[in-house]
Z-matrix of the N, CA and C atoms (Angstrom, degrees):
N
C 1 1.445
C 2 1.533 1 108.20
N 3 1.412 2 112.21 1 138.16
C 4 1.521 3 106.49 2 -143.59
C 5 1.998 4 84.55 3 -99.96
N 6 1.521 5 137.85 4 144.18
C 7 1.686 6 80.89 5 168.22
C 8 1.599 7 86.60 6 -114.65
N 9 1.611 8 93.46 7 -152.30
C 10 1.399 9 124.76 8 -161.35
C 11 1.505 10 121.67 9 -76.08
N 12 1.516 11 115.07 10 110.45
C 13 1.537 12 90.88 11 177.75
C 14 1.425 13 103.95 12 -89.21
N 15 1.720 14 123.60 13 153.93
C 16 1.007 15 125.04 14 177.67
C 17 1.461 16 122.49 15 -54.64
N 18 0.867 17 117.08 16 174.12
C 19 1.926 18 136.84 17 -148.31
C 20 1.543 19 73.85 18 -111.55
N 21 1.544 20 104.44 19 131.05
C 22 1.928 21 124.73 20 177.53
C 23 1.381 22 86.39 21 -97.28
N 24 1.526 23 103.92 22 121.29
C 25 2.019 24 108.64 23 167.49
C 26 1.402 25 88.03 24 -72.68
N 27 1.622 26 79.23 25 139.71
C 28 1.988 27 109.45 26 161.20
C 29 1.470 28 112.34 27 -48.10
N 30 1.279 29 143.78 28 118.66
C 31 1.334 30 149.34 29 167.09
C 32 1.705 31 109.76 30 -56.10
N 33 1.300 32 109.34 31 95.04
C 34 1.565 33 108.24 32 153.46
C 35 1.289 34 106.76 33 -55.51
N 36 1.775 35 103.06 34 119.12
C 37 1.399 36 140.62 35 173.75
C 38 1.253 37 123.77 36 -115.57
N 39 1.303 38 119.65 37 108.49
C 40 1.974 39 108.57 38 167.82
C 41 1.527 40 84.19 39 -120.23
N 42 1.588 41 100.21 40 162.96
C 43 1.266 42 119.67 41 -178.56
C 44 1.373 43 107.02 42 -123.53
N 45 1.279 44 122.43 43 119.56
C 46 1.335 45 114.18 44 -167.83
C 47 1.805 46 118.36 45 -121.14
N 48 1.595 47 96.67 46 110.51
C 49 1.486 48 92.75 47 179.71
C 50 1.471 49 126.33 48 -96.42
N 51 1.332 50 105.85 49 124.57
C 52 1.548 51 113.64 50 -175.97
C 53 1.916 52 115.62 51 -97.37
N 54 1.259 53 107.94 52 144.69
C 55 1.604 54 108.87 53 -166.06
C 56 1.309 55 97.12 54 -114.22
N 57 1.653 56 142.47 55 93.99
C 58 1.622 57 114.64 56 161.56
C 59 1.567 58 94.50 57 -79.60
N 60 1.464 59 86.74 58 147.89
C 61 1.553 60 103.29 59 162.43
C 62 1.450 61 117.02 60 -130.68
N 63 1.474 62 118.47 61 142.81
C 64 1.391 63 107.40 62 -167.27
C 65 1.671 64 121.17 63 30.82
N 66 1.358 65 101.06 64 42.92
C 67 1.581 66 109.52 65 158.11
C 68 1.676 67 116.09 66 75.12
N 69 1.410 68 110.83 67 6.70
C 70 1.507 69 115.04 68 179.67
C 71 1.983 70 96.13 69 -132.41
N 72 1.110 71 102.87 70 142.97
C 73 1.610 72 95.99 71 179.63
C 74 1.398 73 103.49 72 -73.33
N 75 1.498 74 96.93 73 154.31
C 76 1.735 75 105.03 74 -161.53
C 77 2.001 76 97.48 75 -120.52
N 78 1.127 77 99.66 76 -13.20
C 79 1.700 78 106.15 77 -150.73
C 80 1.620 79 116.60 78 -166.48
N 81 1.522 80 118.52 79 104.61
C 82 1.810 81 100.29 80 162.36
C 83 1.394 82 77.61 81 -132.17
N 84 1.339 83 77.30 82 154.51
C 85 1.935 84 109.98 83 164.96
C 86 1.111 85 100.49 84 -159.74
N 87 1.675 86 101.67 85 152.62
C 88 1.344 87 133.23 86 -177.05
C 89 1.565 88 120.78 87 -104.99
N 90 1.078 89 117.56 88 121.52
C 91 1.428 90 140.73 89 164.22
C 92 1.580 91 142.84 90 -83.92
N 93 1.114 92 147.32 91 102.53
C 94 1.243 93 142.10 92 177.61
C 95 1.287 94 125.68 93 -50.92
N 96 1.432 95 101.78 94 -38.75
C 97 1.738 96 105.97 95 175.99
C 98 1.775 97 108.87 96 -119.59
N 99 1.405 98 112.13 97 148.94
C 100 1.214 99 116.83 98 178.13
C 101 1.647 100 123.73 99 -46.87
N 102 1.738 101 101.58 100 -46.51
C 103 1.175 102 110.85 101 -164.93
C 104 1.284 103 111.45 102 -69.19
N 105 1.544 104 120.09 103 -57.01
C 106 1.870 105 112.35 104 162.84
C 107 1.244 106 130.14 105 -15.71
N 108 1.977 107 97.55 106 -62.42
C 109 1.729 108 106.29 107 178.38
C 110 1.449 109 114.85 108 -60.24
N 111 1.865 110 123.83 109 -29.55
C 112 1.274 111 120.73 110 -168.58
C 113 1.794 112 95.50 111 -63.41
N 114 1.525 113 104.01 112 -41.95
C 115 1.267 114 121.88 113 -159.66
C 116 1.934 115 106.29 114 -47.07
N 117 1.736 116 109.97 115 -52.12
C 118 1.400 117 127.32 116 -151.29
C 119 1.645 118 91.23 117 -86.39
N 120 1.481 119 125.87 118 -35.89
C 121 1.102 120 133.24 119 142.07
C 122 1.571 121 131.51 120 2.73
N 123 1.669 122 101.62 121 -74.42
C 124 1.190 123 118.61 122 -174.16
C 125 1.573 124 94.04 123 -77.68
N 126 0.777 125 129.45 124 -40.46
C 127 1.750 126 128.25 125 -175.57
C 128 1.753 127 105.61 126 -45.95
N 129 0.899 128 94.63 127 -53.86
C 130 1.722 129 118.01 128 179.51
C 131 1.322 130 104.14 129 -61.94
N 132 1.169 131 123.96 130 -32.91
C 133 1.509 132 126.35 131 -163.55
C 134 1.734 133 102.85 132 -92.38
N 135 1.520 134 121.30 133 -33.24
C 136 0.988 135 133.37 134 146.20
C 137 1.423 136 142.67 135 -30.52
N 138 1.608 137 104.62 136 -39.49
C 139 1.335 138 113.98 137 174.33
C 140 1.756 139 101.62 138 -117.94
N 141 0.965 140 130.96 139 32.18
C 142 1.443 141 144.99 140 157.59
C 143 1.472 142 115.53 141 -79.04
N 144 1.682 143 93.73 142 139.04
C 145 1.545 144 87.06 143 155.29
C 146 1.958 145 110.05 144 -105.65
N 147 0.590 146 85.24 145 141.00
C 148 1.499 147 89.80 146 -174.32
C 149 1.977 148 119.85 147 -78.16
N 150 1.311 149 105.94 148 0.75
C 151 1.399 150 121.77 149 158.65
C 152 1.822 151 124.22 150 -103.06
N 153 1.360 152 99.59 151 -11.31
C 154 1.786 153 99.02 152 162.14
C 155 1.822 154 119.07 153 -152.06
N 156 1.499 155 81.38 154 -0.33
C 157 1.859 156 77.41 155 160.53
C 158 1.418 157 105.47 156 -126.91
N 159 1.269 158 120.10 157 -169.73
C 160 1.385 159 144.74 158 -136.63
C 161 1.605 160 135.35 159 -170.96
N 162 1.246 161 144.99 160 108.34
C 163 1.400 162 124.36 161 171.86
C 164 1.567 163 109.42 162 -143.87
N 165 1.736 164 93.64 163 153.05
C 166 1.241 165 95.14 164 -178.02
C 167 1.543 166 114.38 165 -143.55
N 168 1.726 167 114.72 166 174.54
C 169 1.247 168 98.17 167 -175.93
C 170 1.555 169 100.83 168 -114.22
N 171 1.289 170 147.47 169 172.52
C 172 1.523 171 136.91 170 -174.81
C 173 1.660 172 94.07 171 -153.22
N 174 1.239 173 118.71 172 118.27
C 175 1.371 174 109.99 173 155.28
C 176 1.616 175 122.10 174 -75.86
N 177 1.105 176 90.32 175 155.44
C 178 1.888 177 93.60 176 -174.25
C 179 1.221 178 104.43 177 -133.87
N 180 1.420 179 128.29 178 145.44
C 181 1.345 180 113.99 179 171.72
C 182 1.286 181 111.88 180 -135.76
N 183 1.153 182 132.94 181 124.09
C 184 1.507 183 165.57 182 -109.92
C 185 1.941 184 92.74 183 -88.46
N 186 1.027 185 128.34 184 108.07
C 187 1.706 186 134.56 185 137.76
C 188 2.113 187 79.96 186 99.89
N 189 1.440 188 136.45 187 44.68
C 190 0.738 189 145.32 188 169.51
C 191 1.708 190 132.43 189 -119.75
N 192 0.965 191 107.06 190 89.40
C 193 1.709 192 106.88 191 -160.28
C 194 1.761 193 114.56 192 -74.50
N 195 1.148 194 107.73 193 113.09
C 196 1.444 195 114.83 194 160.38
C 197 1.195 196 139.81 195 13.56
N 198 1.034 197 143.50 196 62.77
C 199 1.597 198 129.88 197 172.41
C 200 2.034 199 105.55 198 -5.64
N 201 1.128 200 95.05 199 -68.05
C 202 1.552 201 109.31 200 -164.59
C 203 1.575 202 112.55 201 -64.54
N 204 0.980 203 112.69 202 -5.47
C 205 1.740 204 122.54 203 -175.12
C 206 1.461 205 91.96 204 -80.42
């Protein structure tokens, strides 16, 4: 009788994209799925200059504390 390995809980995930612009943050928002945030991302990346702004996407995962904290 073979048994059961336990059931892996689903990882609460937001993906969070942050915009500096001209060197002060201009913009974060949060996302549920990667691909949206990659999506809102590129929008941002669009109206960048790429010598003093910046954006990125960061996954986060929900009630999980930091290594680095």
């Amino acid at each position: 009788m073979k048994s059961k390995k336990p059931a892996r809980k689903k990882r609460d995930v937001v993906y969070v994209v942050v915009w500096v612009h001209r060197g002060v943050i201009d913009t974060v928002e949060a996302y549920s799925d990667e691909k949206t945030a990659q999506a809102r991302a590129e929008i941002f990346r669009q109206d960048s200059n790429p010598e003093c702004d910046d954006v990125g996407v960061v996954e986060v995962e929900i009630g999980v504390k930091s290594e680095d904290c």
